[in-house]
C-alpha positions in Angstrom: 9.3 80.5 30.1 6.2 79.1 27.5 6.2 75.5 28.1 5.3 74.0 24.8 4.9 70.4 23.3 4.9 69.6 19.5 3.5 66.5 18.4 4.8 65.7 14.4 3.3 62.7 12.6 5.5 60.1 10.9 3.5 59.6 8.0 2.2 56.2 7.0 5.0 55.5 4.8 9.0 55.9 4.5 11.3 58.6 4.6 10.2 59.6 1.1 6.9 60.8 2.0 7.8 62.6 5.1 7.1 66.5 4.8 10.7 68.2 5.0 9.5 70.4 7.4 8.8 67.4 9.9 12.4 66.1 8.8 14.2 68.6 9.4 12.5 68.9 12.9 13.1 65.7 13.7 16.7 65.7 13.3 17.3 69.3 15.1 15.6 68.7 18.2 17.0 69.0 21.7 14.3 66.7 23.1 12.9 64.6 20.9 10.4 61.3 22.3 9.0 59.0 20.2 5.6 56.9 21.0 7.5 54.0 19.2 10.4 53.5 17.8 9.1 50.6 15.5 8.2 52.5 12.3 9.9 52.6 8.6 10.8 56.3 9.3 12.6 55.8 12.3 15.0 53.4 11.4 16.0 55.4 8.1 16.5 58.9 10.5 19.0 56.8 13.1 21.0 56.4 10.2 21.6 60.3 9.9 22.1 60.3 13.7 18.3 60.6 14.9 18.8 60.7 19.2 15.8 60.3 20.7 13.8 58.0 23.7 11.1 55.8 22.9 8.5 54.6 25.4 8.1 51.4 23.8 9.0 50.4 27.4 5.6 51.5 28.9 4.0 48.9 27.1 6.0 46.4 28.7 5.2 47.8 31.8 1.4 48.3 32.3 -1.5 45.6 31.9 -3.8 48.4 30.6 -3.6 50.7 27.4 -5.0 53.5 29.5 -2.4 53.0 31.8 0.6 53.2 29.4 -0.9 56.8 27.5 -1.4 57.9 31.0 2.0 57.8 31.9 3.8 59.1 28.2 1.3 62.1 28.5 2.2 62.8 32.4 6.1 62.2 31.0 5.8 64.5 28.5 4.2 67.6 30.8 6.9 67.4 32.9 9.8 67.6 30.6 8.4 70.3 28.9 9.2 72.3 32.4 13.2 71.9 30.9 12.1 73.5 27.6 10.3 72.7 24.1 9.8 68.6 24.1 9.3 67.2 20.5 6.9 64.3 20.6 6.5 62.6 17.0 4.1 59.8 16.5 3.3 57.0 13.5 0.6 58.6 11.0 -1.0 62.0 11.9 -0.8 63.2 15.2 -5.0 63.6 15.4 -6.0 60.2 14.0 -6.2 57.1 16.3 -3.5 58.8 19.4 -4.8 58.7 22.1 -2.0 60.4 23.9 -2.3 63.4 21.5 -5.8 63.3 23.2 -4.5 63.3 26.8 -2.1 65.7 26.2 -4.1 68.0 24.3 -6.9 67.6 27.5 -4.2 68.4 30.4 -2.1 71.0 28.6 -3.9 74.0 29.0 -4.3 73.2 32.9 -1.3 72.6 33.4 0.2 75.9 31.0 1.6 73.8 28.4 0.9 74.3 24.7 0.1 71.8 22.6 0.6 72.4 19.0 0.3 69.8 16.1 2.9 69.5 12.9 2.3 67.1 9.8 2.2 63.8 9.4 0.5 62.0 6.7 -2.5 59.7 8.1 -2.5 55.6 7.5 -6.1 56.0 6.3 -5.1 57.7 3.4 -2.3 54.6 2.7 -5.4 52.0 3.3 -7.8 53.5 1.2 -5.1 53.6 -1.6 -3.7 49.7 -0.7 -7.1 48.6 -0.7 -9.0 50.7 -3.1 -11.6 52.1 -1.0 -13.7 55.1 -1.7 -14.4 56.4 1.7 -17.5 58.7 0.3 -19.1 55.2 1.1 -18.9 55.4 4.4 -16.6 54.2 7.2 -15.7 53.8 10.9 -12.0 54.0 12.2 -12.5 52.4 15.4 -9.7 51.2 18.8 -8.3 47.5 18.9 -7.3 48.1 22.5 -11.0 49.6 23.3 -13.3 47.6 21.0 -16.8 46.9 21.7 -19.7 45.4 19.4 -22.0 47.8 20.5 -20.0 49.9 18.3 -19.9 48.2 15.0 -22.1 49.5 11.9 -21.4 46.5 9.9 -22.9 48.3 6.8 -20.0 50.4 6.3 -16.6 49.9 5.9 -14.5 49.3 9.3 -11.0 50.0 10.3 -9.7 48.5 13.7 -6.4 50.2 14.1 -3.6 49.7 17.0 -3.8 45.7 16.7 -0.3 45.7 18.0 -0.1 42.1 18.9 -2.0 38.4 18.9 -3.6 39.3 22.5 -5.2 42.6 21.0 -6.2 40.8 17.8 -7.5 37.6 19.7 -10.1 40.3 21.7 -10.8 41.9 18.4 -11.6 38.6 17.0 -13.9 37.6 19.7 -16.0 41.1 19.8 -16.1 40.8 15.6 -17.5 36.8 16.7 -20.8 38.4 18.4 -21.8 40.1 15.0 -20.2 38.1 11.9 -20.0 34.1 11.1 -16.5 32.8 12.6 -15.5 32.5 8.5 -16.6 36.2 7.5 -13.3 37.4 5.3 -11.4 39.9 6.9 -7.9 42.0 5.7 -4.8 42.2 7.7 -3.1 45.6 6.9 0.6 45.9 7.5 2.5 49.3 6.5 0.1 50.5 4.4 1.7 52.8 1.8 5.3 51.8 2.3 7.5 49.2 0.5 6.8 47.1 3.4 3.2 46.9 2.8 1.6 43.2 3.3 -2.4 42.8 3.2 -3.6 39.4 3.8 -6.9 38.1 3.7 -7.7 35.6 6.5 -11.4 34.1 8.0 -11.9 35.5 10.9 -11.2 32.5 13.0 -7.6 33.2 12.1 -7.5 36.6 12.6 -4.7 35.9 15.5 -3.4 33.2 14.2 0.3 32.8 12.3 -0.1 36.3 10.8 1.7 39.2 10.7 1.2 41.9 13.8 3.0 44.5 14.6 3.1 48.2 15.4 1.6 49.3 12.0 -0.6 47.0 11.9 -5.3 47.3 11.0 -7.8 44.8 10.5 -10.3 45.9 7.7 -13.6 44.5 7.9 -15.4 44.5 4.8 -19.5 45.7 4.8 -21.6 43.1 5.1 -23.7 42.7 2.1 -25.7 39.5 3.2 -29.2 40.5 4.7 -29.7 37.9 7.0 -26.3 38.8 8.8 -27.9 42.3 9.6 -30.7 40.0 11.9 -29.0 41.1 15.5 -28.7 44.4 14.4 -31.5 47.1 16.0 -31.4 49.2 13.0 -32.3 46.5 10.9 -35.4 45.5 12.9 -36.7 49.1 13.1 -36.7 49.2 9.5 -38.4 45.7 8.7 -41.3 47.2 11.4 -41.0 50.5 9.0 -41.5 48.4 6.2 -44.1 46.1 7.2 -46.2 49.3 8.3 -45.1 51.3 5.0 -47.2 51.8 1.5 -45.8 48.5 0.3 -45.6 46.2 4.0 -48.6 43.8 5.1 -52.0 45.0 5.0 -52.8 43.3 8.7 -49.5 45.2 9.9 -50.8 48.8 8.7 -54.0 48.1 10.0 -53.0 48.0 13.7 -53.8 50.5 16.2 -52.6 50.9 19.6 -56.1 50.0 20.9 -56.4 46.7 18.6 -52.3 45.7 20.0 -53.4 45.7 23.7 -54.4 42.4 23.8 -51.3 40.7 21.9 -49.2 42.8 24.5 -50.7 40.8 27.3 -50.9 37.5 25.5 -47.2 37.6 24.7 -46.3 39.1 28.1 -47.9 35.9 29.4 -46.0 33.7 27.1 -42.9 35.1 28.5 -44.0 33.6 31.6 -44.6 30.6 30.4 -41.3 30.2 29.0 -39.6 31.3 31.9 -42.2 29.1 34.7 -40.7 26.0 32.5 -36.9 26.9 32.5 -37.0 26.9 28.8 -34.2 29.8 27.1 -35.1 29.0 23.8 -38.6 29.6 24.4 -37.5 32.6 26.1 -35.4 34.0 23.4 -38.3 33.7 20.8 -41.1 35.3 23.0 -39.2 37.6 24.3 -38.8 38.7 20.7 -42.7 38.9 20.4 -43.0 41.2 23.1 -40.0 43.6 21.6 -42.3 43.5 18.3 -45.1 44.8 20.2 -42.9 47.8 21.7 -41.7 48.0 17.9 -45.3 48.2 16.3 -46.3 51.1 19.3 -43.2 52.7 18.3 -43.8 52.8 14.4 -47.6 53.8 14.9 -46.7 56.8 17.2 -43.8 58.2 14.3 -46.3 57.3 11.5 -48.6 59.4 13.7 -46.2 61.9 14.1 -46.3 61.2 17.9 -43.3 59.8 19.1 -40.8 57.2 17.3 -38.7 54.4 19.2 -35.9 56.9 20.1 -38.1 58.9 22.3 -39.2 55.9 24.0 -35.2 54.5 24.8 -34.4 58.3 25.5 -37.3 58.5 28.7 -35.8 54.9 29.8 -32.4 55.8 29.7 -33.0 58.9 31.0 -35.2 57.3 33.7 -32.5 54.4 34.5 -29.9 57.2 35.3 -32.5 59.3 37.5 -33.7 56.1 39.1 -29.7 54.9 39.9 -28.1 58.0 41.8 -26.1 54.7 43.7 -24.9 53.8 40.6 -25.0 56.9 38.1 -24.6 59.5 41.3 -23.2 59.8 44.6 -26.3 57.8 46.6 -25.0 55.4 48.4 -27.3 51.7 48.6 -25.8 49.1 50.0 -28.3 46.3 49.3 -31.0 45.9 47.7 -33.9 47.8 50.6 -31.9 50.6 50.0 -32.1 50.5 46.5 -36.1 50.1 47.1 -36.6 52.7 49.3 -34.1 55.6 46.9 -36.1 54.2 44.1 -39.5 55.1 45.7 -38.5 58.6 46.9 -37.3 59.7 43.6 -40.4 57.9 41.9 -42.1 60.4 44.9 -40.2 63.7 44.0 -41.1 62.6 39.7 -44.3 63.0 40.5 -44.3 66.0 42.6 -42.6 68.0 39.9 -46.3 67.7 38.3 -47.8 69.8 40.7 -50.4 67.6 41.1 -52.0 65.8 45.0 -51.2 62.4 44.3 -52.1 58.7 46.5 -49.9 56.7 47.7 -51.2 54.3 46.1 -50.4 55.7 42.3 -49.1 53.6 39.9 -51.0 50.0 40.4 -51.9 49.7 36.9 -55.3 49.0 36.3 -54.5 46.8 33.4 -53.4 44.5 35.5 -54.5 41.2 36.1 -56.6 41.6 39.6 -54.8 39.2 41.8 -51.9 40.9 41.2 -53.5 44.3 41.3 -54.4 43.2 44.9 -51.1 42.2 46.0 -49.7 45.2 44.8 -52.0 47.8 46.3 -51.2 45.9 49.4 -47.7 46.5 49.6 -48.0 50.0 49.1 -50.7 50.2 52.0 -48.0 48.2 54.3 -45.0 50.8 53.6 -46.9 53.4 55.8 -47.8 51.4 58.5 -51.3 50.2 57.3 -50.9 46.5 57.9 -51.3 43.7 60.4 -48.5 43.6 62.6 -48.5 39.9 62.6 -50.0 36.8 60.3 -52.7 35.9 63.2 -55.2 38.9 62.5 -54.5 38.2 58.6 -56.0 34.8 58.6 -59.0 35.5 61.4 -59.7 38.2 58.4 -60.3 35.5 56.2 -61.8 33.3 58.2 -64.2 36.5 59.2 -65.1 37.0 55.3 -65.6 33.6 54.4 -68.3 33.3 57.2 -69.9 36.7 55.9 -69.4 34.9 52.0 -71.3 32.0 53.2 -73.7 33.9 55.3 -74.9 35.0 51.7 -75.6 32.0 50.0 -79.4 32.1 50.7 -80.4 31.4 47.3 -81.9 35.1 46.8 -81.0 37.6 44.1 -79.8 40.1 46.1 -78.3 37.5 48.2 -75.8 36.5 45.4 -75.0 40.0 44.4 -74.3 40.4 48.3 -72.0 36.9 47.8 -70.1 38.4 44.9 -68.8 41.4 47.1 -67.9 38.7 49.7 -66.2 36.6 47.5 -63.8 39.6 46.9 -63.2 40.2 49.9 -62.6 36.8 50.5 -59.7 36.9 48.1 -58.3 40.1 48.9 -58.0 38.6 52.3 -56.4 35.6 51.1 -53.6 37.6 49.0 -53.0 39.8 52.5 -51.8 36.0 54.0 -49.8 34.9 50.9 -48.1 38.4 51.1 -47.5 38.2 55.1 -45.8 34.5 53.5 -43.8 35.7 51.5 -45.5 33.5 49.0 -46.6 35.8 45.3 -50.1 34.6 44.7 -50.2 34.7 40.9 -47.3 32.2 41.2 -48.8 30.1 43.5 -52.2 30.1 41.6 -50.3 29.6 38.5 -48.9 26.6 40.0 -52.2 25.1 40.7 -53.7 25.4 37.5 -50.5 23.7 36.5 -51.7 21.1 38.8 -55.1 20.4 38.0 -54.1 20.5 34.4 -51.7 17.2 35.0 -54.0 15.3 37.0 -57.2 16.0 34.9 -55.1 15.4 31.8 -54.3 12.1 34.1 -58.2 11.3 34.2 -58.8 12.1 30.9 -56.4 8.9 29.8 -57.8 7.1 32.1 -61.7 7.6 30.9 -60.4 6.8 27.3 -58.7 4.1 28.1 -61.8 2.2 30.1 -63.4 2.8 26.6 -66.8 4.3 28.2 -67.3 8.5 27.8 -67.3 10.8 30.7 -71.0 10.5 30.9 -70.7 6.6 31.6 -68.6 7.5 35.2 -70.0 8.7 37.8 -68.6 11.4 40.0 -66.9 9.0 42.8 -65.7 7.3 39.9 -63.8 10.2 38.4 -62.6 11.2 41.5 -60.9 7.7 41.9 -58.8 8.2 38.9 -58.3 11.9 40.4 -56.3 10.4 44.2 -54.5 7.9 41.5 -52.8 10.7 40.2 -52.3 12.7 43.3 -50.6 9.3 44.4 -48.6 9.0 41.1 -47.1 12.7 41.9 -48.7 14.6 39.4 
């Protein structure tokens, strides 16, 4: 026996506007299941003795959407086993059904077929009710699966199956993170029917004292003010686009990779700054200054005809799955060493694949400032084994170079190019104590300079307020204003 499920749309409207073919189907089927029974069409066919089940009790009886499809798709498959199951839903059976999805998905695993009647869709209805050329652009989008990573507030935007005030409450919040709380929005009831109701609310009353119900969309008119485009990604690329095109800034189209690399680090820093004094708005704004930089490399290379900002998210994406098998795979990592080590074998096997010998010690950036340099070619050196065992031998190695540093000092040339070497040494040796510590020493130099900046800022005051100029004080005299601000704190 052919196990077979037809799915018939219910139109938009009334019983007028049904096809007679789906009529007439309706009312002579053996098996006939409904999604829900809460549509104009429905209530019009039990008058001419329409038998059928609904599984409006599903709804009732899961937390998730998911869940409820889930189980009318599973029902379905099973009755068809008895013979032909007719399964009508609201509008057209391939527009917004997610169950029509499902079943269309398990069928042909499980031997069933899966064939689709008529059905006018509610789109059609909306564009009519609200006069809406769709040539223009639009996005149908889920109310029980909404997210605003989704929205392109430039077109127009349909948000259908907002059965109910929870589902319209979470629409309303994820419409929040893109548009003003009192952006006009429209409230589509029965579109194309007798019954049809649009409202026009703010959206802070989306879910409040309206009407919700089964055949129910939120249309979100496109956004024609500029400035409400601002969180959008697209938006920025094409200021950068503009700013670096025939007509943008002359200092902008001038730039070169080579001329950026300093602004890179001076903003890079600044996001330090902001985050060393706890300060998110500060945060938020340079942060911004150091996307711009990834924006400006990103224009030059596509004016270049190099690369453009997608390739650059593509080899990060593709990079942050490769570089997560725990989270993206089947790795396990249980903590956060775990995560370490997976991440250093498959940075390992990347560079492998290039055929080429390669150090362990790879990777330390030049670029980088040298104190950090240091610390990080340390680390590497330590993960095979090629460290002190214990902090003992780590400081005698500092007190052994600053004897060979001082040992230089003989007030000959080659003396002081002999110190120089020393000196480095001297700090690499100090950075190989701060790591055995635990303690980062950019941070901890940072914080001195921090230091020294309060307390001579301290000793500044103080020399203006005696009214005599630095020159007038003597050294112990300075230094007496310097132990009064080590005593004050600062």
């Amino acid at each position: 026996m052919v196990k077979e499920i037809e799915v018939l749309g219910l139109g938009a409207g009334e019983l007028d506007q049904l096809p007679v073919g789906v009529y007439k189907k309706l009312l002579q089927a053996n098996s006939l299941f409904l999604r829900t029974k809460e549509h104009p069409v429905v209530s019009s066919l039990e008058k001419e003795g329409l038998t059928y089940i609904s599984f409006d009790h599903a709804y009732e009886k899961h937390d998730q959407f998911e869940a409820v499809y889930e189980e009318i798709a599973q029902t379905l498959l099973k009755e068809s086993e008895k013979g032909t199951v007719i399964y009508a839903v609201p509008g057209h059976p391939l527009v917004a059904e997610r169950t029509v999805q499902l079943l269309l998905e398990y069928g042909p695993k499980e031997g069933v077929h899966i064939t689709i009647g008529g059905g006018q869709s509610f789109l059609d209805a909306i564009f009519t009710a609200l006069k809406i050329d769709p040539v223009e652009g639009f996005q149908l989008l889920d109310g029980t699966a909404l997210s605003a990573s989704q929205l392109h507030l430039e077109q127009h935007i349909f948000i259908s199956q907002v059965y109910d005030q929870f589902i319209a409450s979470e629409v309303k919040l994820t419409l929040m993170e893109k548009l003003p709380d009192d952006y006009e929005v429209y409230i589509v009831t029965a579109a194309g029917s007798s019954q049809e109701l649009i409202e026009k609310v703010v959206l802070y009353e989306l879910d409040r004292n309206v009407t919700l119900n089964n055949l129910t969309s939120v249309y979100v008119p496109p956004v024609k003010d500029e400035q409400l485009l601002y969180k959008n990604f697209a938006k920025l690329r094409d200021i950068i686009a503009i700013l670096r095109g025939p007509n943008g800034c002359p200092w902008d189209k001038e730039q070169t990779h080579e001329s950026l690399k300093r602004y890179l680090i001076e903003e890079t820093y600044e996001v330090i700054d902001a985050i060393n004094h706890e300060d998110i708005d500060h945060l938020v704004e340079e942060l911004g200054d150091v996307l711009l930089q990834v924006m400006l490399h990103a224009q030059i290379g596509e004016d270049d005809g190099y690369f453009s900002i997608d390739d650059v998210i593509e080899g990060l994406s593709e990079k942050m799955i490769r570089r997560h098998p725990h989270v993206f795979g089947n790795v396990k990592a249980d903590n956060a060493d775990q995560v370490v080590v997976n991440w250093q074998e498959i940075k390992k096997q990347e560079k492998g694949e290039t055929g080429k010998e390669i150090s362990l010690l790879d990777g330390v950036s030049k670029a980088q400032p040298n104190l950090l340099r240091a610390y990080e070619l340390q680390k590497k050196a330590a993960k095979v084994g090629f460290d002190w065992q214990e902090i003992g031998p780590a400081i005698e190695k500092v007190r052994e170079e600053l004897d060979e540093f001082v040992n230089e000092l003989n007030g000959t040339e080659e003396g002081l190019i002999l110190a120089k070497k020393e000196f480095g040494d001297l700090l690499f040796a100090f950075v190989n104590v701060a790591r055995f510590l635990k303690i980062h020493p950019e941070e901890a130099l940072f914080e001195t300079n921090e230091k020294f900046i309060r307390r001579f800022q301290y000793v500044e005051e103080k020399v203006k307020s005696s009214g005599r100029s630095f020159e007038e004080h003597t050294l112990e005299q300075l230094d007496l204003y310097w132990d009064e601000a080590k005593e004050k704190g600062l």
